[in-house]
N, C-alpha and C positions, 0 to 999 in steps of 0.2 A: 735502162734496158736497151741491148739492141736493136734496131728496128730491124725484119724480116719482110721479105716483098708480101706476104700474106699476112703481116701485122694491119691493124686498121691507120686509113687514112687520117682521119680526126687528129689531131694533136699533133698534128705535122707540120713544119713551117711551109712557106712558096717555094724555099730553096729546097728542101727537101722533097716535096711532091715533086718539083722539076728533075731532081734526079729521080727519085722513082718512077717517073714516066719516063724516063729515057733510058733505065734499067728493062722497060717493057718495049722498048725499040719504038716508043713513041717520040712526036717531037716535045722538046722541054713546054711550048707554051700550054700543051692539055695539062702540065700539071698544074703553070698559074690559072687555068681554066675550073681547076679541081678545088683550087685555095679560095677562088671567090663563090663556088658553088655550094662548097664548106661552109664557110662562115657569113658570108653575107648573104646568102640565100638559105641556108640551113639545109641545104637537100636529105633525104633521108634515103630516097629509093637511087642505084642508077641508072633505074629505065627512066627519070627523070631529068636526067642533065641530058637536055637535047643536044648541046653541041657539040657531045660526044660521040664518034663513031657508031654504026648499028651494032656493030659485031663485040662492042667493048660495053656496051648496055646491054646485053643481053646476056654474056657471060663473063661478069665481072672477075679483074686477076686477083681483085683486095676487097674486103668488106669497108664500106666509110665508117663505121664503128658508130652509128646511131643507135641509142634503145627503143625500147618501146612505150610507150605511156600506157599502162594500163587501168589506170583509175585516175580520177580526179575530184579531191575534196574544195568547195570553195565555202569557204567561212563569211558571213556578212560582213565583215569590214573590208572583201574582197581579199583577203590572204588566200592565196593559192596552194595546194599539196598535192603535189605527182607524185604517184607510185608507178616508177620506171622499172621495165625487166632488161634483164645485163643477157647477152647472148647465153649465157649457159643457162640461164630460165631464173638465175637469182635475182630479187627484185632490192631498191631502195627507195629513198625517198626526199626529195627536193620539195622546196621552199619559195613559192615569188612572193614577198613584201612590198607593196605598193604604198605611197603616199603620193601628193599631187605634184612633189618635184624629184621623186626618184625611184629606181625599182632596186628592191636589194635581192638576190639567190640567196639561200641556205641552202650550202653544198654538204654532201657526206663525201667523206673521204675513204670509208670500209664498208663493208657490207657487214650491221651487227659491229659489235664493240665488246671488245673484254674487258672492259675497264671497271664495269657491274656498280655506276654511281648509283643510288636507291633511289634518286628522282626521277631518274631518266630511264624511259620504258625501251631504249632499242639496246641497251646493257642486259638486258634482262633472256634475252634470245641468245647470247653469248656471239662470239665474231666466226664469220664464215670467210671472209678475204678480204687486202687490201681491196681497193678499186685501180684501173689503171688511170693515166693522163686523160683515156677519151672519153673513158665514164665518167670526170669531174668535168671533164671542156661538156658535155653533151647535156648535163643538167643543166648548163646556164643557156644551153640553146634552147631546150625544149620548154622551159620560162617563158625565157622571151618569142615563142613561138605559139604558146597556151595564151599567154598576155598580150600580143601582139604588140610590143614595145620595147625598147633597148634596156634593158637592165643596166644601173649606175655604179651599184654597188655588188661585192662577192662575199659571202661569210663562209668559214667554213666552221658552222656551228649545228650539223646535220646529225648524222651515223659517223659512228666512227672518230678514232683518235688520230690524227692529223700527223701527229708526230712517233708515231708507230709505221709510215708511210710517206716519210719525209721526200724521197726523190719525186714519187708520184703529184705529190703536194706542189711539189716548186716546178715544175715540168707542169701541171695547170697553171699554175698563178703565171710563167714565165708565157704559156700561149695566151688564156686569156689579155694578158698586155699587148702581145705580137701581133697576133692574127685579131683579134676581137676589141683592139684600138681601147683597152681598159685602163686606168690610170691605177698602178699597183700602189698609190695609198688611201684606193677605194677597196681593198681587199684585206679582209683579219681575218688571221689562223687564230683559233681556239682550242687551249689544252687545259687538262688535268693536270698535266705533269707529266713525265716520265722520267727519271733518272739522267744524267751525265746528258739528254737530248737537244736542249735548250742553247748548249755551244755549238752545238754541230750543226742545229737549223740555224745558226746564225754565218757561221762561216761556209756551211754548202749552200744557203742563201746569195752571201758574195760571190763564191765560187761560179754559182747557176746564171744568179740576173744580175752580178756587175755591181747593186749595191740593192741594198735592204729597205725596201720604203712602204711595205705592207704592213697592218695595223697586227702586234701579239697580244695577245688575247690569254691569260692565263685563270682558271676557274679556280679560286679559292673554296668561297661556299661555308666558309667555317672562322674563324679568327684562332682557332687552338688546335693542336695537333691531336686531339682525343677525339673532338664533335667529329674535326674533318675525316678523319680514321673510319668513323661510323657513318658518316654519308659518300665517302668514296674510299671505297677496302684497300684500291691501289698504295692509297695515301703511304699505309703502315707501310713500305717500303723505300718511302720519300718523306725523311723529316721536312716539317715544314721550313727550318730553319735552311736546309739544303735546296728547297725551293727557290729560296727566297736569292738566296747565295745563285743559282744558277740565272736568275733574273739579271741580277745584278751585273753579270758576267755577260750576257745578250744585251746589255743596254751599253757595256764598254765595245763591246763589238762593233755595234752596229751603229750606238747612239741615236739610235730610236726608243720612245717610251714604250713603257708597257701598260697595256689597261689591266685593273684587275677585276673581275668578275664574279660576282655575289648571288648566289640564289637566296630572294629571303622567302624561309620556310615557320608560317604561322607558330610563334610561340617556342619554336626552336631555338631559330639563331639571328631573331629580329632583336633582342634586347638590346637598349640603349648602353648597358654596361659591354656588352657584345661589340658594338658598333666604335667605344672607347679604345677596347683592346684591338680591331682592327684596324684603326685607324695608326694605332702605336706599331703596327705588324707595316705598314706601307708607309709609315714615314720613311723620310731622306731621297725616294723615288720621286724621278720626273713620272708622276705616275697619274692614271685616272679610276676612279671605282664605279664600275657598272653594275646599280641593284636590277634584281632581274627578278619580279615577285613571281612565285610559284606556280605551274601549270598540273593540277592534280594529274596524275595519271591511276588507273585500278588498280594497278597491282600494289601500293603503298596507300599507308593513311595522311602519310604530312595535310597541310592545310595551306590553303591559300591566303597570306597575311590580310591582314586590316588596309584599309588607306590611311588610316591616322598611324599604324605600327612602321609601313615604309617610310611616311613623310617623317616620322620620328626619328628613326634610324639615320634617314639622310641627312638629316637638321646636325645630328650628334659628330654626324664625319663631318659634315662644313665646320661644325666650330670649333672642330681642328685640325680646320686649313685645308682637307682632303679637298678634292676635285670628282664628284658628283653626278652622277645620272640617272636617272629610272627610267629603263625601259618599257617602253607603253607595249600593255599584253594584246596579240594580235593574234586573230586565229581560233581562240578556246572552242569554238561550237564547231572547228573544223579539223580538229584531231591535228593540232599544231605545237602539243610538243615531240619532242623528237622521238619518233617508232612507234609512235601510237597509230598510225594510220596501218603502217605496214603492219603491224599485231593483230589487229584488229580484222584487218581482211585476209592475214594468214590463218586465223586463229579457228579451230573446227567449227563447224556452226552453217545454218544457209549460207547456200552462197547469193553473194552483191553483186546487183545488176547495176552497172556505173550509169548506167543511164536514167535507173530511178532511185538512187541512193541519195540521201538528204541533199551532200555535198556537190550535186553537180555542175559543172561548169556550163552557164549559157553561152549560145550561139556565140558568142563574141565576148569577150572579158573586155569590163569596164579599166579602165585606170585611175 
């Protein structure tokens, strides 16, 4: 998208703000003035860049395209969940993942998602828009701004279908690297799928950042094209066979691996014989599988598996040869799977005072 002198500053390189300051008949150095005010100080207001002119603080030419935090869940293991408002009043919902040596964002890429998977509660509200460059740049600020610490890692495993918003997508991940000094193979895109998509992120990838070294992320959730049909409705429009074929096609592209990504849902699609035929579906891949145990959400009954049903499961792909991981569940007492926070406080009912709501953030977040 083109940029307009009233488009927001956020997601703008140095060189860019230095022409638009000098589009304002400013001299170019307020714009690298703007770039470190941005990103390494996170400014939100511009009556707060003091080194700025009075008369340009006080009646700004551009908005810096920061949201609002409107709410804050924090879960005892310290997971964090912001529910941000986007200037036209619509809100989403970010992600900080702390452990003692790194901090990961869960970014949303739309506002809402039409993709309607049955586990995932912000499907369920159906899609209201992409997001732009500054609403994804501005979730990992306001993280690391709630958190008070640099964030290491970026998922884009939030709201929304990533590859339905492909320019917006690589236009974050390309600033996050530029401006916010991020190492782009600290960052995985996560899809469903979408059709013919999976080439195009690969070569407007090259096209964008010069070469591909962010982690793809593509959500299975199923080993047969029936279950997967019936937990993500998209599917029936994407054999799985053509999934698989378009992976294949992204790995000759770019010759980056691809993970693949497993929800296991209690008694569903934990079965050892399950885990057989998946393992036979990701052969030949430089590939990894990420079991992701269940986060209930209300509106569905699925279950959240066993510990002996996941370690079983996993057992069944190592012993043939798969490449392995179970990610440790973070967050549950803090409305941490994806659109449950934002349902929840959109949803009729008293309204939430963020200030005495279970989930609130103390004076200072631990890391």
């Amino acid at each position: 998208m083109a940029l307009t002198q009233d488009h927001p500053l956020l997601g703008r390189s140095e060189v860019e703000l230095e022409q638009w300051a000098t589009a304002q008949g400013l001299p170019a150095f307020r714009g690298r003035q703007l770039h470190g005010w941005l990103y390494e100080r996170g400014v939100r207001d511009w009556r707060d860049i003091t080194v700025m002119p009075v008369p340009l603080r006080e009646s700004p030419p551009a908005p810096l395209g920061r949201s609002r935090v409107v709410h804050r869940s924090l879960a005892r293991d310290g997971t964090l969940k912001l529910l941000l408002e986007l200037a036209d009043g619509l809100t989403i919902e970010t992600v900080g993942i702390p452990t003692q040596d790194r901090l990961t964002v869960c970014v949303s890429s739309q506002v809402g998602c039409p993709m309607g998977c049955r586990f995932c509660a912000t499907g369920k509200g159906g899609l209201q828009r992409s997001l732009a460059v500054h609403e994804i740049v501005d979730q990992v600020l306001s993280v690391r701004e709630a958190m008070e610490r640099r964030p290491s890692h970026v998922v884009f495993m939030g709201m929304g279908e990533p590859l339905l918003n492909i320019a917006a997508v690589l236009g974050a991940v390309d600033c996050l690297g530029r401006d916010l000094g991020m190492a782009h193979r600290q960052i995985t895109l996560s899809t469903v799928g979408v059709p013919s998509t999976l080439p195009q992120l690969a070569e407007q990838a090259l096209a964008r950042l010069g070469r591909c070294q962010f982690t793809l992320a593509v959500s299975l959730h199923a080993p047969d094209q029936g279950l997967r049909e019936q937990l993500i409705p998209s599917a029936r429009s994407y054999p799985y066979e053509q999934l698989l074929d378009d992976c294949r096609h992204y790995v000759a592209i770019t010759g980056r691996r691809v993970s693949f990504e497993y929800i296991l849902l209690g008694e569903l699609n934990d079965h050892p014989a399950q885990a057989l035929a998946l393992a036979d579906r990701v052969s030949g891949f430089q590939s990894h599988v990420n079991l992701i145990p269940y986060n209930p959400i209300a509106e569905e009954a699925f279950r959240r598996p066993t510990p002996t049903r996941v370690e079983r499961f996993a057992a069944t792909l190592r012993s043939r040869g798969v490449a392995v991981s179970v990610r440790a569940s973070r967050g549950i007492d803090g409305d941490a799977a994806c659109g449950q926070l934002r349902r929840r406080l959109l949803a009729p009912g008293p309204e939430i005072d963020p200030e005495t709501d279970r989930g609130q953030l103390p004076s200072r977040a631990t890391s």
